[in-house]
C-alpha positions in Angstrom: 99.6 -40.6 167.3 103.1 -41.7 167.0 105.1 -40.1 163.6 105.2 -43.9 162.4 101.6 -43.9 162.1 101.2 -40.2 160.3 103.9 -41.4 158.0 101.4 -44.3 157.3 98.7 -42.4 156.2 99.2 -42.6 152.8 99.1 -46.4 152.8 95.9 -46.4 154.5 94.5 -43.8 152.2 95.7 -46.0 149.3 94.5 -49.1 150.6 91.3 -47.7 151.2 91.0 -46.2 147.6 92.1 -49.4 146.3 89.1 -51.4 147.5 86.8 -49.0 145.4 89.7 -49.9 142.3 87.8 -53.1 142.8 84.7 -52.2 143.1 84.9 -50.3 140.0 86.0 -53.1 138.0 83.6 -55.2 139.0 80.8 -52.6 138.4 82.8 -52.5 135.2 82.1 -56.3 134.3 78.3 -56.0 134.8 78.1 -56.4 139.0 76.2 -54.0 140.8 78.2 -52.2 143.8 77.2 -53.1 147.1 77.8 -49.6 148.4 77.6 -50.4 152.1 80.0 -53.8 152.2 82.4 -51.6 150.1 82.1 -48.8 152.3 82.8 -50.9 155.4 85.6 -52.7 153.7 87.2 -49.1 152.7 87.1 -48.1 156.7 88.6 -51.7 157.5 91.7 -51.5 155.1 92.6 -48.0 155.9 92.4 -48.9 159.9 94.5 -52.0 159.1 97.1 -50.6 157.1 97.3 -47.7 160.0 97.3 -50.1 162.7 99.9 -52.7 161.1 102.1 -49.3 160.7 102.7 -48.8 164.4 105.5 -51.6 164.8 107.8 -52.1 162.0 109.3 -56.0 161.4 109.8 -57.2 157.9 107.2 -59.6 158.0 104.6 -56.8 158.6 105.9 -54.6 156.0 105.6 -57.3 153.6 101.9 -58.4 154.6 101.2 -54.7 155.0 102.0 -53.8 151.3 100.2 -57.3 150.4 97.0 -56.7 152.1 97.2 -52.8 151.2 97.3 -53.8 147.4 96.3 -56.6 146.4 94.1 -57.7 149.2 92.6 -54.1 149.1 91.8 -54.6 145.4 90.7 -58.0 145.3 88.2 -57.4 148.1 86.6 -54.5 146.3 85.9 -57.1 143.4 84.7 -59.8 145.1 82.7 -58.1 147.7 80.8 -56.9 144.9 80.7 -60.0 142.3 81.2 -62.9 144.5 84.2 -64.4 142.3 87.9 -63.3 141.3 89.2 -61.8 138.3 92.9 -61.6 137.1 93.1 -58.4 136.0 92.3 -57.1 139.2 95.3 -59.2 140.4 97.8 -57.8 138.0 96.5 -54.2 139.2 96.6 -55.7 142.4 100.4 -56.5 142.6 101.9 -53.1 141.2 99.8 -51.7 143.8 101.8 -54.0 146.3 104.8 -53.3 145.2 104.5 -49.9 144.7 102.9 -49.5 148.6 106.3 -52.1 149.3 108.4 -49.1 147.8 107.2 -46.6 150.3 107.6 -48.8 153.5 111.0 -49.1 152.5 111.5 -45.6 152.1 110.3 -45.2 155.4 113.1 -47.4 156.6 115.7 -44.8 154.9 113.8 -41.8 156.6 113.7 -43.1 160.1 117.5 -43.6 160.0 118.1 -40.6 158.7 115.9 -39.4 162.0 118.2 -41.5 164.7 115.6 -43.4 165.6 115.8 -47.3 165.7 114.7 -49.2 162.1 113.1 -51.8 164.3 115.4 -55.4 165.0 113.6 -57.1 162.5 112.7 -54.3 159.7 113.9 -54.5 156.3 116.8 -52.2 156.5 118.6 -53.9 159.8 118.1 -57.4 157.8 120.0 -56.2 154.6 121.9 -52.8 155.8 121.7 -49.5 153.9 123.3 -50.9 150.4 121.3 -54.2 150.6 117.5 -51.9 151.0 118.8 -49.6 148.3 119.8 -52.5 146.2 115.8 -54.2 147.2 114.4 -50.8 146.2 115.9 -50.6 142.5 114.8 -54.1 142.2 111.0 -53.8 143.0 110.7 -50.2 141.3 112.4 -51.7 138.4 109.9 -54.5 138.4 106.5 -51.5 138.5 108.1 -49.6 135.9 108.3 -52.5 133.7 105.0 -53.9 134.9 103.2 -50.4 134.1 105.0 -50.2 130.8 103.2 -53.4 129.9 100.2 -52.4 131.2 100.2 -49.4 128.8 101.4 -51.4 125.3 100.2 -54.7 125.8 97.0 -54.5 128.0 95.2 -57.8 128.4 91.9 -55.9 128.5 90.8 -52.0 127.7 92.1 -49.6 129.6 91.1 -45.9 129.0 92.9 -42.8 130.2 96.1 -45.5 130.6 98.2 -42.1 129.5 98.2 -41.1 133.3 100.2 -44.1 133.9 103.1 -42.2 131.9 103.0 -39.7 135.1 103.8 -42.7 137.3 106.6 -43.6 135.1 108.2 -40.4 135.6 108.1 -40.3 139.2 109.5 -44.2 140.1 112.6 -43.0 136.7 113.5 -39.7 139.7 113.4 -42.3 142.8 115.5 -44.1 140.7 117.7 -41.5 140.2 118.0 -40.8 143.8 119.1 -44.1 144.3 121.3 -44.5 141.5 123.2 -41.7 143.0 123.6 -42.9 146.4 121.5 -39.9 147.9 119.9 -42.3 150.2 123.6 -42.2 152.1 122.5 -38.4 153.2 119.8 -38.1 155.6 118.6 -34.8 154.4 117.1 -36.8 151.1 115.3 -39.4 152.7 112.5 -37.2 153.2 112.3 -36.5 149.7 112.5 -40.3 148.5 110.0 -41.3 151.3 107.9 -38.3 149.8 108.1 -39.3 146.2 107.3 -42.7 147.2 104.4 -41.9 148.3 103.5 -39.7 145.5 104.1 -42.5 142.9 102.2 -44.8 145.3 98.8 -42.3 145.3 98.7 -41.1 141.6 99.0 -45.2 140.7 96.3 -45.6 143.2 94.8 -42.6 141.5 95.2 -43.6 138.0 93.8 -46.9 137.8 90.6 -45.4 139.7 90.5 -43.4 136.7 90.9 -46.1 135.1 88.3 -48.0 136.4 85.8 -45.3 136.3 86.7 -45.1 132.3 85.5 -48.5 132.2 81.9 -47.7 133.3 
């Protein structure tokens, strides 16, 4: 298995967990879980987000982080209650973006490594400033989006404090980037890394999330 892929894990394991975000939520609004269909639909997203991994064009990192989030999430729920809800879309989208935010990363890392960002990745389309630029934007954007979620929720959300912790890692990425480490290869482990970490404990919280909702 190619380095690519292992540095993909992480979106498969999110993906994965986000169809049971769904699930959740929909057990949440009175729908019985259809443990089976779920289950299968788990082991499908996490071999799709692994499998989409192993070439990198900007088209597939932007379908990747779609299907990864949102589709993940939106699956879970309507596998289990036939219908959509919009909730599970909002959750659905910071969970995009946030999966988004570690592709990129992974653009900044493989550089750092030498090794080619792909003709038609991210990175080669808007150069080194241009991605950095792309990656305030979107973390900007989940920041914002999680601080809404915590003041103004459209429905209940209990435990939303472990959002707070999600906060705090996507301020240090920012702070990475607002210093220009991204220029030194010897950080883009440590962005890629934190990327991920932000990516997991969101994926983490609003299972907690859900499960509070039971």
């Amino acid at each position: 298995m190619s380095v690519i892929v292992w540095l993909r894990l992480p979106a498969g394991l999110g993906a994965g967990a986000s169809v049971w975000i769904g699930a959740l939520l929909a057990q949440a609004n009175g729908y019985p879980v259809r443990p089976l269909a779920t289950v299968a639909a788990t082991l499908l997203a996490l071999a799709l987000l692994i499998f989409m991994s192993v070439q990198v064009g900007c088209g597939r990192q932007m379908l990747s982080s779609a299907l990864g989030g949102w589709g993940a999430s939106m699956a879970g729920y309507a596998l289990n209650s036939g219908h959509w809800a919009a909730e599970v879309l909002v959750l659905g989208v910071l969970l995009s973006l946030s999966l988004f935010l570690v592709s990129l990363s992974q653009d900044f890392l493989r550089l750092g490594r030498d090794q080619p960002a792909g003709r038609l990745s991210l990175i080669s389309r808007t150069g080194v400033m241009g991605g950095a630029l792309l990656y305030t934007l979107v973390n900007i954007v989940v920041i914002v989006g999680l601080v809404v979620c915590i003041l103004l929720p459209a429905t209940p959300l209990p435990h939303h404090q472990v959002l707070w912790g999600v906060i705090l890692i996507a301020v240090v990425n920012q702070e990475l980037i607002k210093r220009r480490l991204y220029r030194q290869p010897r950080y883009h482990l440590r962005l890629w890394g934190l990327s991920a970490i932000a990516y997991l404990t969101l994926v983490g919280a609003f299972l907690v999330i859900a499960w509070g909702r039971q």
